[in-house]
C-alpha angles and dihedrals in degrees: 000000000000111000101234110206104207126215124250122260111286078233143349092208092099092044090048099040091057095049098035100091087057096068133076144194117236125213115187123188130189138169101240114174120277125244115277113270120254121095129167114330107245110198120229123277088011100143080240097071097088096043087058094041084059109040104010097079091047109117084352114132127342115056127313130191112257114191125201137201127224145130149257147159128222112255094193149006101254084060116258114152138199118216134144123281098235088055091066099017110137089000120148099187127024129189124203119196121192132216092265088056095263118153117202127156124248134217123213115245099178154312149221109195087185088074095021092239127142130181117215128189133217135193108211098162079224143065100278118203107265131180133210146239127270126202103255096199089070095066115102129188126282095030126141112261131176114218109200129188149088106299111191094341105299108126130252111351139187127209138168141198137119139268107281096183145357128217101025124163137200122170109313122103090229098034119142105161128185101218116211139172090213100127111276114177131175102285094039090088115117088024122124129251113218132218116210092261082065086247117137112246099170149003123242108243114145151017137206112216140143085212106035091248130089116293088168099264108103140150138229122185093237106238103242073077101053102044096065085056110052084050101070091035092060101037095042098014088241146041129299112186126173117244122216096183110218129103109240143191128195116265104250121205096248086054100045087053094048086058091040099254116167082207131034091220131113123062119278118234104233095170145348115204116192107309154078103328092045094043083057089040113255117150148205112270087032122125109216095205103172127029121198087341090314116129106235110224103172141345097273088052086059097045097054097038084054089045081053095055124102111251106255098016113139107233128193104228117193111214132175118223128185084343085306112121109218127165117210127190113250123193102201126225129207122276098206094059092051107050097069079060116092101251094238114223100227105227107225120230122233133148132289130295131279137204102285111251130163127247125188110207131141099013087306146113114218141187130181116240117256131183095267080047090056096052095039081066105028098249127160121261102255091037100130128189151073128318113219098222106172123003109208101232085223103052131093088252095060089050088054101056099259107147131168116296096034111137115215104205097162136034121166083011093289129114114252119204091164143052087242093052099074094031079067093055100044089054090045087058093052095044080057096054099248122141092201139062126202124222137191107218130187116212121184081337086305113124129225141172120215132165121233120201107243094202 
């Protein structure tokens, strides 16, 4: 099939001039505490004194006012507007300008800082202009889009580009950014990006640049995103996530292929503390590859279907053990309510302790714990595994990331306690066929899984 490159839209007036209307400026102010007082010592009598008596106290020490720039666009005709968080964030008075040059102040309604979202509210007395949601997921790469906003201060601004790449993350738990090089400067945060139907699939929120000015690589939370969350912001004020309760990793190629897996995809379980997920039975060394019908790819993937989720649902969850596919039922609890809470690290079982003696194995030295082990690194009394004594530079596990001090507690999804132990499995993987082994390591009491090549 020939590949047809299509050529951009004759104009976007038409497009801007209808959607226009939609989308505000938005002006914060806060009081935010002067700068100490101080300044440059004027001698008496200096014919600058006078100069500094008059003019040198102004804005020094006490509070001052601080105003700020950003974007939005209107969501519905009784006045409720979407922005960023960062935009109003410790803000005491917000001022929101429309397209016809109205000026009218905003409350806050609420916000969610882990996908950088806030919901404002207006009261125009009047149907304002709105605009809708689009489905996000529809956008490919390389489609038109129209970016709208303030950027630096300039007023109402147009710009246009394409979407130059879908599921991008930065640094949020629940991030899934369209990135696009139409033009996002400071002061477009919180502004719509359009698609060509005029519908909003995403809002402007960050930038990456070497200058702090568009180099043509900028990023929008897609709105299928968004509109789960203003949502709840508008109907509790707040989030409301689901909570799965287990610690995860991505299913790297090298450890789907130590547990016999034909494709490195769904999200490894690491560790479940007491909640939701054990209570249904999932355990540590599962893959949970579909959620609610929903194939699992990764563990971001996981982490943003179960935020989706409503609080209390009962969900089926698809998991593979041992290369055995079984679903259990899952009643999801609420993230929110559980954060404030410390994330317990679960302690394997495992047998007794032996006399210490080293094994070199996998690039590795290794002793058992033992009980002057255990004190040495202030482990509790029934901790069992393997103390990573030496890591050879050279070696696969070196590569991995394995250092001194590690503790191996797992290896073929098994607990070792022994030396032998994990010489058995080795040798188990090998007689498989497998040219990988995985291992559960504690680091600092923080779990990880990682696969060590066994030839």
């Amino acid at each position: 099939m020939p590949v047809l490159a299509f050529a951009p839209p004759e104009s976007f007036a038409d497009l801007a001039e209808r959607i226009s209307p939609s989308v505000v400026n938005i002006t914060t102010s806060a009081l935010v505490a002067g700068p100490s007082r101080g300044g440059p010592i004027v001698p008496e009598g200096s014919p600058f004194e006078d100069f500094f008596n008059d003019f040198g106290d102004r804005g020094q020490g006490g509070q001052q006012r601080s105003e700020a720039l950003g974007s939005g666009f209107v969501i519905s005709e009784d006045g409720y507007i979407v922005t960023n968080n960062h935009v109003i964030e410790g803000a005491d008075e917000i001022t929101i300008e429309f397209f016809s040059g109205e000026k009218l102040t905003a409350v806050l309604v609420g916000t969610d800082p882990k996908t950088d979202i806030a919901l404002l509210k207006v009261e125009a007395g009047k149907p304002l202009p709105f605009v809708a949601f689009g489905d996000s997921d529809t956008a490919r790469v390389g489609d038109w889009v129209v970016a709208m906003g303030n950027p630096l201060g300039q007023g109402f601004s147009v710009s246009a580009g394409i979407v130059s790449a879908r599921n991008r993350e930065l640094t949020g738990t629940y991030d899934d950014y369209l990135q696009t090089d139409a033009a996002i400067n400071r002061g477009n945060s919180g502004g719509p990006l359009f698609n060509m139907a005029g519908e909003v699939i995403g809002v402007n929120t960050a930038i990456l640049s070497p200058t702090g000015g568009s180099i043509g690589i900028g990023f929008s939370m897609a709105s299928n995103v968004v509109t789960k969350v203003v949502d709840q912001l508008k109907e509790y004020g707040e989030t409301r996530r689901g909570w799965l309760g287990v610690r995860i990793q991505d299913v790297t190629p090298d450890i789907a292929e130590s547990m016999g897996m034909e494709v490195a995809a769904g999200a490894l379980v690491i560790d479940v503390p007491e909640g939701p997920a054990r209570a249904a039975g999932i355990r540590s060394g599962d893959v949970i590859v579909t959620l609610d019908g929903t194939a699992i790819g990764n563990g971001g993937d996981l982490t943003r279907k179960v935020a989706e989720a409503p609080v209390g649902a009962v969900v089926p969850v698809v998991i593979l053990r041992e290369g055995e596919s079984m679903t259990l039922q899952v009643t999801l609890g609420r993230r929110e309510d559980e954060e404030a809470k410390a994330f317990p690290v679960s302690q394997p079982g495992g047998g007794g302790a032996v006399e210490p003696r080293e094994l070199e194995i996998l690039g590795l030295t290794l002793q058992a714990l033992d009980s002057e082990l255990r004190g040495r690194l202030g482990l509790a009394a029934d901790a069992t595994g393997l103390l990573v004594t030496r890591v050879d530079q050279s070696s696969d596990a070196w590569t991995k990331g394995l250092r001194e001090g590690d503790l191996i507690v797992e290896a073929g999804q098994q607990g070792v306690t022994r030396l032998s132990d994990l010489r058995d499995r080795v040798e188990e993987a090998k007689a498989a066929g497998r040219r990988s082994i995985l291992l559960l390591i504690r680091r600092d009491g923080d779990p990880r899984f990682l696969a060590l090549a066994v030839n």
